[in-house]
N, CA, C and O atoms as a CHARMM CRD file, in Angstrom:
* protein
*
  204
    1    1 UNK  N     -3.43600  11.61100  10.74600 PROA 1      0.00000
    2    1 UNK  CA    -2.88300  10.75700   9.71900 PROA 1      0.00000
    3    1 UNK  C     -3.18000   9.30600  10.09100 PROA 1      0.00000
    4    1 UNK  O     -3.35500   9.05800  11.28400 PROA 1      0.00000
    5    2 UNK  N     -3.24000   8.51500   9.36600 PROA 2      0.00000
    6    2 UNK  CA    -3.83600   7.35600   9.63300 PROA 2      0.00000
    7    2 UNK  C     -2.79600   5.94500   9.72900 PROA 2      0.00000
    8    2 UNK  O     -1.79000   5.92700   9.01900 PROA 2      0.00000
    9    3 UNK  N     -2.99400   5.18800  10.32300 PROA 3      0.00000
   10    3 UNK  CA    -1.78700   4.36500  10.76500 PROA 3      0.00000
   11    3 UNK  C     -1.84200   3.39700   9.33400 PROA 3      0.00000
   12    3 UNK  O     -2.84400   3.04200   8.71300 PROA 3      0.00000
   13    4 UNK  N     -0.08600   3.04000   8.98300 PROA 4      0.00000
   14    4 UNK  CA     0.36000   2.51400   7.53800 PROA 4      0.00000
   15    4 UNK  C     -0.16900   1.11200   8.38000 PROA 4      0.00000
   16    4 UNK  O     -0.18300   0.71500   9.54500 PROA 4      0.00000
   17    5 UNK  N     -0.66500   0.54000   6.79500 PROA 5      0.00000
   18    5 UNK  CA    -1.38300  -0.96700   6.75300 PROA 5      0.00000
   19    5 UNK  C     -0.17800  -1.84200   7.01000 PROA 5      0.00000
   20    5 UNK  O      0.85700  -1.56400   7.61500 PROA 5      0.00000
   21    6 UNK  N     -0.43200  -2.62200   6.59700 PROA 6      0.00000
   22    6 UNK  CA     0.48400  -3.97700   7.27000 PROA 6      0.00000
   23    6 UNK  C      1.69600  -3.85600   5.92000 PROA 6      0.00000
   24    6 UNK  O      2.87400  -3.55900   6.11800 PROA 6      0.00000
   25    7 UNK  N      1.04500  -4.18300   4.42600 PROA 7      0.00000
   26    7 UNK  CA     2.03700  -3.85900   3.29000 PROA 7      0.00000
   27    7 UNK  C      2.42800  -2.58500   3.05300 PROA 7      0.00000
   28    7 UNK  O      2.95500  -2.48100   1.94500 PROA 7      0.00000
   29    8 UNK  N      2.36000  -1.33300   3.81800 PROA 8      0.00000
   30    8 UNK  CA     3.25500  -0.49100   4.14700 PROA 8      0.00000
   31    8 UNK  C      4.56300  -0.37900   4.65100 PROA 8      0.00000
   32    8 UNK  O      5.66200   0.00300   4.24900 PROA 8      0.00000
   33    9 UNK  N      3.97800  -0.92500   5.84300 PROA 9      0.00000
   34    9 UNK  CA     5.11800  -1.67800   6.59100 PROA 9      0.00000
   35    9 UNK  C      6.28800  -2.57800   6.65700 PROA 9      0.00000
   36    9 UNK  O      7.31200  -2.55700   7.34000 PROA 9      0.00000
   37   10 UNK  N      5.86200  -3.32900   5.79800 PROA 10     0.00000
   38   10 UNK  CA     6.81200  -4.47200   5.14500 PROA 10     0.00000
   39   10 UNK  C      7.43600  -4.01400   3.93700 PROA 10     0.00000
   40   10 UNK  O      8.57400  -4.45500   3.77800 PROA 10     0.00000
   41   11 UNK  N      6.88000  -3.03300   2.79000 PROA 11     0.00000
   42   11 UNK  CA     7.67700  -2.12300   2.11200 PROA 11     0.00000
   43   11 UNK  C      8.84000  -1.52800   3.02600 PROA 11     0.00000
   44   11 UNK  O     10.00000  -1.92800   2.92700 PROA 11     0.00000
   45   12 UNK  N      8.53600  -0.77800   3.70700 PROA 12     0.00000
   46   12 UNK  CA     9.45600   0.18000   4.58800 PROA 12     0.00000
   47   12 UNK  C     10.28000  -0.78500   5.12000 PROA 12     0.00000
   48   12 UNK  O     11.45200  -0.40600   5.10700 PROA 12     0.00000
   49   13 UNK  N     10.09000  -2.14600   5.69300 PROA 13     0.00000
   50   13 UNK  CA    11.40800  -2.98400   6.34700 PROA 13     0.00000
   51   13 UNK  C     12.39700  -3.25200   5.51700 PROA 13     0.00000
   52   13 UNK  O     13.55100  -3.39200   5.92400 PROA 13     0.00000
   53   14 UNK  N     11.98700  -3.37500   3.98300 PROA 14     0.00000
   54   14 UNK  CA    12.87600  -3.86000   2.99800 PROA 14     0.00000
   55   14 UNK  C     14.53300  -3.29200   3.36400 PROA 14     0.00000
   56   14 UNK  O     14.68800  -2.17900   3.86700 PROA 14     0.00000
   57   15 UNK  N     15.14100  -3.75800   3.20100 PROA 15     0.00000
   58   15 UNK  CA    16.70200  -3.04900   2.47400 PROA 15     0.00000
   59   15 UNK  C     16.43000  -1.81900   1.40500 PROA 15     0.00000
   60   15 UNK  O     15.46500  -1.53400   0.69500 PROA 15     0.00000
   61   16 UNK  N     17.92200  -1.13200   1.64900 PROA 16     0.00000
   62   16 UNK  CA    17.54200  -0.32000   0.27800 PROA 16     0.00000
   63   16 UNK  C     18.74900  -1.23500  -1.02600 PROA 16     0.00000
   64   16 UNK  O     18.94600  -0.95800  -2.21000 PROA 16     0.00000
   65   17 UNK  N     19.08400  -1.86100  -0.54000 PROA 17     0.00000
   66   17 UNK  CA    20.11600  -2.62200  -1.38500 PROA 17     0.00000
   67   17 UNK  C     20.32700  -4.20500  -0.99900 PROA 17     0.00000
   68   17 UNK  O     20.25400  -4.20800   0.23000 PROA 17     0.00000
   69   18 UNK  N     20.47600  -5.09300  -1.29200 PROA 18     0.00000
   70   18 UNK  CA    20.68500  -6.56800  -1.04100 PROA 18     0.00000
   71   18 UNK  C     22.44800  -6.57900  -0.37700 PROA 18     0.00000
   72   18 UNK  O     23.24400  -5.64000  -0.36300 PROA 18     0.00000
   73   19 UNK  N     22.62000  -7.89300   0.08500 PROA 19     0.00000
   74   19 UNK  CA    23.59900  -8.27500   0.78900 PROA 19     0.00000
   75   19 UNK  C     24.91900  -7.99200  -0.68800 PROA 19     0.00000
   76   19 UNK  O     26.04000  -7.68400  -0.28300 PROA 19     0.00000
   77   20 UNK  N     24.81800  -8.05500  -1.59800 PROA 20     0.00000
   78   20 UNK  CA    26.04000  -7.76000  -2.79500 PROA 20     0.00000
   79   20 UNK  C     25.74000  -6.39400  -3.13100 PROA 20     0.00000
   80   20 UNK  O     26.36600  -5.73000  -3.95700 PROA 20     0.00000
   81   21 UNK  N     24.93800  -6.07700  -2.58100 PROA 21     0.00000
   82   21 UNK  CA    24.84300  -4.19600  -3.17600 PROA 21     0.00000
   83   21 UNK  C     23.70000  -3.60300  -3.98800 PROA 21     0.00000
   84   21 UNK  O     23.31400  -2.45500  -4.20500 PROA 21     0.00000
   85   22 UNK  N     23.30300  -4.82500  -4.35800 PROA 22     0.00000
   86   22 UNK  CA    22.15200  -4.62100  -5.97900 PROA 22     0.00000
   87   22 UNK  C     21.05600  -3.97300  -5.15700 PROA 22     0.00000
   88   22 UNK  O     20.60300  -4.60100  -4.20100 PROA 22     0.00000
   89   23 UNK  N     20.55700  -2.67400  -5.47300 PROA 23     0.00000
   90   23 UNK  CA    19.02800  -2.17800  -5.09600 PROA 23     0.00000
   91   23 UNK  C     18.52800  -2.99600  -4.92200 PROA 23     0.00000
   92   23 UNK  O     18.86100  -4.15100  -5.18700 PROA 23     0.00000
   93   24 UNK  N     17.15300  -2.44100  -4.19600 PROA 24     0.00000
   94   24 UNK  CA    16.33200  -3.16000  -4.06100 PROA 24     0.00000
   95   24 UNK  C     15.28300  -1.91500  -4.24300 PROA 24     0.00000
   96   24 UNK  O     15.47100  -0.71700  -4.03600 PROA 24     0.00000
   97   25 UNK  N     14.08200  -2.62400  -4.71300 PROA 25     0.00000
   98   25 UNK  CA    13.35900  -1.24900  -5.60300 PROA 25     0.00000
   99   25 UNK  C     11.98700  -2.00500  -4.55500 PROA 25     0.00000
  100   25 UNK  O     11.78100  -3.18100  -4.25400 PROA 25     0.00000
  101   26 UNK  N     11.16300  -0.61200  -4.18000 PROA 26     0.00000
  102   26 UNK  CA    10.40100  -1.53600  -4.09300 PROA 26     0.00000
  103   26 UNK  C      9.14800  -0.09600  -3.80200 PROA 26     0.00000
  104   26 UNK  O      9.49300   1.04500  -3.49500 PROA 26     0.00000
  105   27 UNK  N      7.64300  -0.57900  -4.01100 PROA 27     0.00000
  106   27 UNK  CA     6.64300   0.64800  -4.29600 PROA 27     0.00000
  107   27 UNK  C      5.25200   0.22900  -4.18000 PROA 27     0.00000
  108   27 UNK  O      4.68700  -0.64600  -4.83700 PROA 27     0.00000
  109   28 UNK  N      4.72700   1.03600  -3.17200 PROA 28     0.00000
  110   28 UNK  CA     2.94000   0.66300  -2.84700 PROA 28     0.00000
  111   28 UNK  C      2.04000   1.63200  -3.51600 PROA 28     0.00000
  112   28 UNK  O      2.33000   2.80600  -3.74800 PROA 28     0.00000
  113   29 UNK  N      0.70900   0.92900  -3.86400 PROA 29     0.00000
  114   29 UNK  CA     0.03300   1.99600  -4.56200 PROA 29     0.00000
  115   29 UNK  C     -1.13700   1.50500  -3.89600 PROA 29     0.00000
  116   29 UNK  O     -1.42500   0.30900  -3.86300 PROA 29     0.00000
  117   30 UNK  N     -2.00600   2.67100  -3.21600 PROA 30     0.00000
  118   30 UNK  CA    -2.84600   2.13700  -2.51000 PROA 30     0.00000
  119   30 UNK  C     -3.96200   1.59800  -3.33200 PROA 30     0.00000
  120   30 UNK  O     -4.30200   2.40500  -4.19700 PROA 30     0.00000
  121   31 UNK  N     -4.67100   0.43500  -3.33700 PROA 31     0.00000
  122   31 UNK  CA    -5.86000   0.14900  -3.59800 PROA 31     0.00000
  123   31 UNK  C     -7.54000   0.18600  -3.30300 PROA 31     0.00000
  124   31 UNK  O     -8.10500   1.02500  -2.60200 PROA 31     0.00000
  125   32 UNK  N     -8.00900  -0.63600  -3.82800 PROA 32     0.00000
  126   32 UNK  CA    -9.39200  -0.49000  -3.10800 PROA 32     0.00000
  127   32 UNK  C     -9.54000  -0.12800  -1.87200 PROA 32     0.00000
  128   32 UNK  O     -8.68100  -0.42200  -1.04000 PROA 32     0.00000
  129   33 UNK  N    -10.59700   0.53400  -1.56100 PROA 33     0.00000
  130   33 UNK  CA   -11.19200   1.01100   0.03800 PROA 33     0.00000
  131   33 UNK  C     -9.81000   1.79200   0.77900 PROA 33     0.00000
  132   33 UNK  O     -9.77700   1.70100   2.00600 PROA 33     0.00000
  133   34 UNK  N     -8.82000   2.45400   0.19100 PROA 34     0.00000
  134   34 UNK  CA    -7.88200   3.23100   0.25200 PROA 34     0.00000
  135   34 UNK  C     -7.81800   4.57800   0.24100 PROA 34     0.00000
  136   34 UNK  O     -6.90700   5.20500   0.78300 PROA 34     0.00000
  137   35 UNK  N     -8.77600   5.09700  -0.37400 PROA 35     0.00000
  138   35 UNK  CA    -9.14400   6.61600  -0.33500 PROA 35     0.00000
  139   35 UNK  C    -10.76800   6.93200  -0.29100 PROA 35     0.00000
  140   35 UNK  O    -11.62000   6.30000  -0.91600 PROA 35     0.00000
  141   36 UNK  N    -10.94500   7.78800   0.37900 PROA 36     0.00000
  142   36 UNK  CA   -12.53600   8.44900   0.49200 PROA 36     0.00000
  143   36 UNK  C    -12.85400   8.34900   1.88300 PROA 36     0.00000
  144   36 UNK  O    -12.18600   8.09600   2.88600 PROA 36     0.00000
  145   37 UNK  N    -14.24300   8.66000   1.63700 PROA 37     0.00000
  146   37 UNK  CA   -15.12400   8.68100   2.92000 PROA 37     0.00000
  147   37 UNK  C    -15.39100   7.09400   3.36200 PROA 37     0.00000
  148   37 UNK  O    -14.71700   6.23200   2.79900 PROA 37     0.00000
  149   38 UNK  N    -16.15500   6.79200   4.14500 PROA 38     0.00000
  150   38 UNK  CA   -16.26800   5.34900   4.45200 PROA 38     0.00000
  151   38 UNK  C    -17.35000   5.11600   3.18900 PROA 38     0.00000
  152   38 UNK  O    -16.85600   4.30200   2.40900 PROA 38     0.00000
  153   39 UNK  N    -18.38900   5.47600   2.83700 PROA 39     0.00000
  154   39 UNK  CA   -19.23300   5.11200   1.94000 PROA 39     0.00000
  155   39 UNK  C    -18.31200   4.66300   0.22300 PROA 39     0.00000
  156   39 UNK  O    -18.57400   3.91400  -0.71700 PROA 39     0.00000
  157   40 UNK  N    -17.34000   5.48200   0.51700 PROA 40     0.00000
  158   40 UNK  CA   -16.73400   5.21400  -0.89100 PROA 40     0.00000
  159   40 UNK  C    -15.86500   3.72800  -0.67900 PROA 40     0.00000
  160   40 UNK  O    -15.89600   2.83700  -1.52900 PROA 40     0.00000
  161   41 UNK  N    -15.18800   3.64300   0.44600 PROA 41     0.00000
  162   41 UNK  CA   -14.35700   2.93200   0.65700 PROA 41     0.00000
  163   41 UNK  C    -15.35700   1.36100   0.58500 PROA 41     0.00000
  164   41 UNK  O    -14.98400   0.44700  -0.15100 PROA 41     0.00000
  165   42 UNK  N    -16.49400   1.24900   1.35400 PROA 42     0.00000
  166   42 UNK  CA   -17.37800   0.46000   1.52700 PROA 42     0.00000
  167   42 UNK  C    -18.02100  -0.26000   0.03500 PROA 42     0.00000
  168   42 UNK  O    -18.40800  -1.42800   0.07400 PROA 42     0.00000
  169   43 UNK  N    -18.08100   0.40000  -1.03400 PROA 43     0.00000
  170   43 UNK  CA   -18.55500   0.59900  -2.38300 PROA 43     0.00000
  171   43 UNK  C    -18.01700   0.47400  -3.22400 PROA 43     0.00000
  172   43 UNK  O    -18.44900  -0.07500  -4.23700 PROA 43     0.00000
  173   44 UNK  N    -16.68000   1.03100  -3.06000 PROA 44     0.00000
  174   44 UNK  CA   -15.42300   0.72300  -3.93100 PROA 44     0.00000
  175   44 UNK  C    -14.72300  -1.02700  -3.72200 PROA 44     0.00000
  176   44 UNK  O    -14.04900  -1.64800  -4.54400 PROA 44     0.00000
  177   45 UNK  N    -15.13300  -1.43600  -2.46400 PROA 45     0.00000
  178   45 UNK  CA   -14.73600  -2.62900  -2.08600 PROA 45     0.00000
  179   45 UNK  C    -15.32900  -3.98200  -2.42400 PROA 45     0.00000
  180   45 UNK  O    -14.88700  -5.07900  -2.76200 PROA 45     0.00000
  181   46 UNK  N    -16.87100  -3.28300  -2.11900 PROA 46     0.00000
  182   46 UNK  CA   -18.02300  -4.36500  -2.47400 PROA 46     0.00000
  183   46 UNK  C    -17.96900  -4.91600  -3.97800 PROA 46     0.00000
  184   46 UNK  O    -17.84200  -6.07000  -4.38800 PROA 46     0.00000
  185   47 UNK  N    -18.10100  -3.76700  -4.62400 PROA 47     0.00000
  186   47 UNK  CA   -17.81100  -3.59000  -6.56400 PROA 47     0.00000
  187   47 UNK  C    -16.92700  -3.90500  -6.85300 PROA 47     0.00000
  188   47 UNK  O    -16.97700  -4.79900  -7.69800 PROA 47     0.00000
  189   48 UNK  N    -15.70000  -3.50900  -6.46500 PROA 48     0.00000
  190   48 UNK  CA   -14.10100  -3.92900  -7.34300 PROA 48     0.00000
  191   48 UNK  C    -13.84700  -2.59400  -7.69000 PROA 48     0.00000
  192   48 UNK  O    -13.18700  -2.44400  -8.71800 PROA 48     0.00000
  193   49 UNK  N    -14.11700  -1.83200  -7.23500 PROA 49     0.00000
  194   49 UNK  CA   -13.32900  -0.50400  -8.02800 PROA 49     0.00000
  195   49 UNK  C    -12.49900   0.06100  -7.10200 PROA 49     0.00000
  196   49 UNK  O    -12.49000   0.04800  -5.87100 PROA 49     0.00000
  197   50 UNK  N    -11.65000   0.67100  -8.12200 PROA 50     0.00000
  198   50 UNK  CA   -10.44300   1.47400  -7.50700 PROA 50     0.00000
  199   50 UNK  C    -10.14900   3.12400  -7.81300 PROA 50     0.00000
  200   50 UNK  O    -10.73200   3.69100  -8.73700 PROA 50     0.00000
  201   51 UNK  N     -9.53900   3.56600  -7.26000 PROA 51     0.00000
  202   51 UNK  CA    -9.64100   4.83500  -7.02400 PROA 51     0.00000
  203   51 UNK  C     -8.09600   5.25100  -6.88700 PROA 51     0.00000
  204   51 UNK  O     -7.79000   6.42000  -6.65400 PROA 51     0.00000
């Protein structure tokens, strides 16, 4: 399994609620150069595409 990126991470530190109680919502969706082989990731990055 592959080690969570940096905005993984900082998702996961969040609170699940603020100092008065109110949620706190919060959600990553991986982007470019995020899924595939390296050629995809490399290609998908160069171009702008996402996957």
């Amino acid at each position: 399994m592959p080690a969570p990126t940096n905005v993984v991470k900082l998702r996961n530190a969040l609170a699940p609620a603020d100092k008065d109680g109110f949620e706190q919502r919060s959600s990553h969706y991986p982007g470019v150069g995020a899924e595939g082989g390296w050629w995809d990731r490399i290609a998908g990055a160069g171009m702008g595409g996402a996957r």
